[in-house]
BALORO-8454 format. One record per atom (N, C-alpha, C, O): x, y, z; residue number from 1; residue in one letter; atom name. Coordinates in Angstrom, 2 decimals. Example, Ala and Ser with C-alpha at 12.3 -4.5 7.8 and 13.67 -1.06 7.14 Angstrom:
! residues 2
u|v|w|k|r|a
13.19|-5.69|7.80|1|A|N
12.30|-4.50|7.80|1|A|CA
13.20|-3.30|7.80|1|A|C
14.24|-3.32|8.46|1|A|O
12.85|-2.25|7.08|2|S|N
13.67|-1.06|7.14|2|S|CA
12.90|0.03|7.87|2|S|C
13.41|1.14|8.04|2|S|O
! end
This chain:
! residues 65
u|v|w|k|r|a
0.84|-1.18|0.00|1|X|N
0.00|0.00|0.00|1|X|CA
0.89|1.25|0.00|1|X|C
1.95|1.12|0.61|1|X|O
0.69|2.18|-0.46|2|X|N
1.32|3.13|-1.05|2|X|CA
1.12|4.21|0.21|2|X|C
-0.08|4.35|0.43|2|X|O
2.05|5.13|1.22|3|X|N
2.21|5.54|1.90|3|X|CA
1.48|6.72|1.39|3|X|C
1.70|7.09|0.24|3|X|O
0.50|7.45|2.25|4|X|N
-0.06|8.85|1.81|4|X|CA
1.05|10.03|1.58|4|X|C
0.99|10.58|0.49|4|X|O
1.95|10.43|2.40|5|X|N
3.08|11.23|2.05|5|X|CA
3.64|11.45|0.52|5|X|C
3.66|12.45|-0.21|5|X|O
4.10|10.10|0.34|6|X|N
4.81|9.67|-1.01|6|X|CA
3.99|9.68|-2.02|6|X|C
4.42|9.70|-3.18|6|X|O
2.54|9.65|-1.69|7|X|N
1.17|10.04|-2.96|7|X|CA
1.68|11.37|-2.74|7|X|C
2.44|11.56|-3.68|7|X|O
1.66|12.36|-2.01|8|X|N
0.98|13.98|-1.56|8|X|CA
2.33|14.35|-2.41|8|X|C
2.38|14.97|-3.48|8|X|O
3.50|13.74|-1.59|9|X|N
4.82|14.83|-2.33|9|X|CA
4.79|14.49|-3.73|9|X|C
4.96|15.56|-4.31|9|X|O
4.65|13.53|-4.60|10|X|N
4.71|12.89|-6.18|10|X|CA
3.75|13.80|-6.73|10|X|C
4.17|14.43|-7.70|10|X|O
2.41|14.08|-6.31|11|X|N
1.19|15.09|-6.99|11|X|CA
2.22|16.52|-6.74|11|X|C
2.05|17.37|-7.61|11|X|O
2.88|16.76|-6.05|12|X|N
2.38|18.13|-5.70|12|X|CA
3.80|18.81|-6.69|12|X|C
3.88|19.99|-7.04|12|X|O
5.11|17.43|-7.07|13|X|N
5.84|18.09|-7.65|13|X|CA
5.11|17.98|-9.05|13|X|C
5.78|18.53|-9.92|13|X|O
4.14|17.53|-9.43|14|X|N
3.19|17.65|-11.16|14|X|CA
2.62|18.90|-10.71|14|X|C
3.19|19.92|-11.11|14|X|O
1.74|19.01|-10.07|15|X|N
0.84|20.03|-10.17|15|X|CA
1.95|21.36|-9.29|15|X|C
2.25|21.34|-8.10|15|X|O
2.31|22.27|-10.17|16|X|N
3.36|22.96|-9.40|16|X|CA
2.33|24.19|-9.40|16|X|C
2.71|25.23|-8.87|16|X|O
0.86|24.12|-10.02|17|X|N
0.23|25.67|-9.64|17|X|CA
-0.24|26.22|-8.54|17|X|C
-0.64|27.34|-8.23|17|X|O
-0.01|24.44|-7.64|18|X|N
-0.83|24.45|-6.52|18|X|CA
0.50|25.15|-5.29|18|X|C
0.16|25.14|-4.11|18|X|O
1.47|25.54|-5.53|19|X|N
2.63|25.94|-4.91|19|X|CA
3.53|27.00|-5.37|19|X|C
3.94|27.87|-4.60|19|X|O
3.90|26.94|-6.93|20|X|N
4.35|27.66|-7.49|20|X|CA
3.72|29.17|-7.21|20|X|C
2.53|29.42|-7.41|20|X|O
4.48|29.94|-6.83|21|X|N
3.69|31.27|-6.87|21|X|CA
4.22|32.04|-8.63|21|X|C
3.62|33.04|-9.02|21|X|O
5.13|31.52|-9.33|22|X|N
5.54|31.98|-10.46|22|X|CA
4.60|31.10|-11.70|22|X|C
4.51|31.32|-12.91|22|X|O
4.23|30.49|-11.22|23|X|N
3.03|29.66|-12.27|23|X|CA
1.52|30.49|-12.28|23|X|C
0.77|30.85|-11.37|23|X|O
1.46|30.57|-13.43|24|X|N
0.11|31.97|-13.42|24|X|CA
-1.10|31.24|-13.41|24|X|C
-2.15|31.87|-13.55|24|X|O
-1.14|29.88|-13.26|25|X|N
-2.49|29.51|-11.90|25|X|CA
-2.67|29.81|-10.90|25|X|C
-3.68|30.15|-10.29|25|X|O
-1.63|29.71|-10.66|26|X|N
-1.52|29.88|-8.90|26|X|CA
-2.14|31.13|-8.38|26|X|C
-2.58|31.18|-7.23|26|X|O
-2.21|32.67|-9.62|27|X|N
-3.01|33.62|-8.91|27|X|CA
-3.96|33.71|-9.66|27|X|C
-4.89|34.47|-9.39|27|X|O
-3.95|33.00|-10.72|28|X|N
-5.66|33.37|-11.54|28|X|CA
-6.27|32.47|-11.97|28|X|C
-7.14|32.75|-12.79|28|X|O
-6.12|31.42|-11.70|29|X|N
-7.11|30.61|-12.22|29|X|CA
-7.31|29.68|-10.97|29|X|C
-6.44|28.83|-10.78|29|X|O
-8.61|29.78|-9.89|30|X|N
-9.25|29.10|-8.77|30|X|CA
-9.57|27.78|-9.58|30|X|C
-9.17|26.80|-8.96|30|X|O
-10.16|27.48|-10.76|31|X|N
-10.55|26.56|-10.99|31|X|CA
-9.93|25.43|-11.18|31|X|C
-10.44|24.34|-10.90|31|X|O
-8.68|25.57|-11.71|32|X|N
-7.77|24.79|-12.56|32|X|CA
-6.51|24.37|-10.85|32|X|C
-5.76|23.41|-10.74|32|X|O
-6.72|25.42|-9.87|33|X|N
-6.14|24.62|-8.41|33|X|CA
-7.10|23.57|-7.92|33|X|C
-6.89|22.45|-7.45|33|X|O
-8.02|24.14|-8.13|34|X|N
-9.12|23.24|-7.47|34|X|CA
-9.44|21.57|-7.89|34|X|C
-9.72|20.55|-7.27|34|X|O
-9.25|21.90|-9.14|35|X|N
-9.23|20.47|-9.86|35|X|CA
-8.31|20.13|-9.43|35|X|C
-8.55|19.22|-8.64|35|X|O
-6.95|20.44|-9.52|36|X|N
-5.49|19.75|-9.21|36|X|CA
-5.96|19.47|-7.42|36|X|C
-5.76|18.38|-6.89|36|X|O
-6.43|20.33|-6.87|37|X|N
-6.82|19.52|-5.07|37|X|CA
-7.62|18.65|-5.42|37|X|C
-7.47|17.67|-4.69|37|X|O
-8.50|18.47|-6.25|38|X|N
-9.47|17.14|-6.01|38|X|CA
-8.92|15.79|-6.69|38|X|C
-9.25|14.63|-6.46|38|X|O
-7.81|16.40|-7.74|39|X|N
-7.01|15.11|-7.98|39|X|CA
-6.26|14.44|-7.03|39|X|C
-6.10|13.22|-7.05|39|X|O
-5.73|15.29|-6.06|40|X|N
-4.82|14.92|-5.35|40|X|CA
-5.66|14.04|-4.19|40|X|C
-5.13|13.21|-3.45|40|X|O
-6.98|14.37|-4.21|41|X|N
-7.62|13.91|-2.76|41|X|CA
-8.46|12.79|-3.36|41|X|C
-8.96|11.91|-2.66|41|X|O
-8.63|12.87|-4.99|42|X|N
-8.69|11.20|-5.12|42|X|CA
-7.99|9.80|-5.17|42|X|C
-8.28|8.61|-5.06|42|X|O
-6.68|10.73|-5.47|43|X|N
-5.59|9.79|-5.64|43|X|CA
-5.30|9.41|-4.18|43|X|C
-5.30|8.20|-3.95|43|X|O
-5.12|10.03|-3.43|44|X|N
-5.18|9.65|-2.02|44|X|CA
-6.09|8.26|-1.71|44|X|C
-5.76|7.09|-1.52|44|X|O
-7.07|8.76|-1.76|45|X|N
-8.20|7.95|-1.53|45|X|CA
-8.26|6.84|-2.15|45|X|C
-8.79|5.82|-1.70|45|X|O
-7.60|6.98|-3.49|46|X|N
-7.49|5.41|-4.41|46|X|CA
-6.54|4.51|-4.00|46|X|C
-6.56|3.28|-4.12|46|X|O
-5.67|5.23|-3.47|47|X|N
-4.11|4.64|-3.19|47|X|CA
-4.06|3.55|-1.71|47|X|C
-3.60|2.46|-1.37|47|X|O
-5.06|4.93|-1.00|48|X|N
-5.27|3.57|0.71|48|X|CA
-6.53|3.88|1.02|48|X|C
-6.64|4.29|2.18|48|X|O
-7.77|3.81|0.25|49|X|N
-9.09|3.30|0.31|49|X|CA
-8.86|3.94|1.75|49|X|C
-8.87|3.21|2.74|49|X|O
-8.63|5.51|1.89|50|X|N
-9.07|5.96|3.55|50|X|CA
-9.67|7.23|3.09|50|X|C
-9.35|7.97|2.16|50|X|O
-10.65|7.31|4.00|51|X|N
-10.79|8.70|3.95|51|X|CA
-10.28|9.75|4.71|51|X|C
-10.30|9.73|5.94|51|X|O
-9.68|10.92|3.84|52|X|N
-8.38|11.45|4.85|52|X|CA
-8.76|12.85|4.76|52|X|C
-9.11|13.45|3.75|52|X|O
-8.65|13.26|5.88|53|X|N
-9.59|14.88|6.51|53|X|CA
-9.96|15.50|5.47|53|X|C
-9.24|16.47|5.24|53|X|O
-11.00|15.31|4.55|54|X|N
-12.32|16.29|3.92|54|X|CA
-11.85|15.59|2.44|54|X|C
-12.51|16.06|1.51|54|X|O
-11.12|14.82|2.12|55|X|N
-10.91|14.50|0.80|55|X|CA
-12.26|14.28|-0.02|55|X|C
-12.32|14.53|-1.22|55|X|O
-13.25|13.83|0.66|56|X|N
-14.49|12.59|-0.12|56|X|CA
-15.00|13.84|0.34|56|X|C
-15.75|14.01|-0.62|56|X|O
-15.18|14.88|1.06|57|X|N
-16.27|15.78|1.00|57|X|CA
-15.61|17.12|-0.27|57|X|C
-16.43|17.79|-0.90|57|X|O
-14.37|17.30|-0.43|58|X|N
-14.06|18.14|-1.57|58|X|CA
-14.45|17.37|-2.94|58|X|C
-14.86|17.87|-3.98|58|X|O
-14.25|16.22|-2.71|59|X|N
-14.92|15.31|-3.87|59|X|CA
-16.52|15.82|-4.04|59|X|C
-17.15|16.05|-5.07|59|X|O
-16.75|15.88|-3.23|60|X|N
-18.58|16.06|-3.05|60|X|CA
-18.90|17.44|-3.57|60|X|C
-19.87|17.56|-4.33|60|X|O
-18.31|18.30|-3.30|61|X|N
-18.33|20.19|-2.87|61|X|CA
-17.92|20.19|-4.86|61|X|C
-18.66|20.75|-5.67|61|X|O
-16.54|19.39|-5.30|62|X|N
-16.48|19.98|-6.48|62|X|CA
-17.57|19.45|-7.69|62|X|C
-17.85|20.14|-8.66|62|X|O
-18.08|18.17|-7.45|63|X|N
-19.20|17.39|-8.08|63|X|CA
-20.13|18.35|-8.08|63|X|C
-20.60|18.73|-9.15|63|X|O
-20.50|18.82|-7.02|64|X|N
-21.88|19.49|-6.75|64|X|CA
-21.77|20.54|-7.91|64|X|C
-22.67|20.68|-8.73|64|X|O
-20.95|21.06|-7.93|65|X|N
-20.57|22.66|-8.84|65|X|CA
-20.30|22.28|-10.38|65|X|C
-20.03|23.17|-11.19|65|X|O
! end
């Protein structure tokens, strides 16, 4: 089973808008972070079938919209 850490740090060096402050997502486009958080909180969730503080409810919150 794949350690949650080693999921979180592997997403987060792909999705660099979600950190990068020189990546021009990072200040203008909410939508395109948001997707990259709900990727990250499914992949979580796929990786050790847990639910891990609000992942399955940001799942829920971005579905809804």
């Amino acid at each position: 089973m794949a350690c949650l850490s080693d999921i979180f740090i592997e997403l987060l060096e792909i999705l660099c808008c979600l950190w990068d402050k020189l990546h021009n997502d990072y200040k203008y486009s909410i939508a395109v972070k948001l997707n990259n958080w709900l990727d990250v909180a499914k992949e979580a969730y796929l990786a050790t079938r847990v639910e891990h503080s609000g992942s399955i409810r940001l799942i829920k919150l971005v579905n809804m919209h």
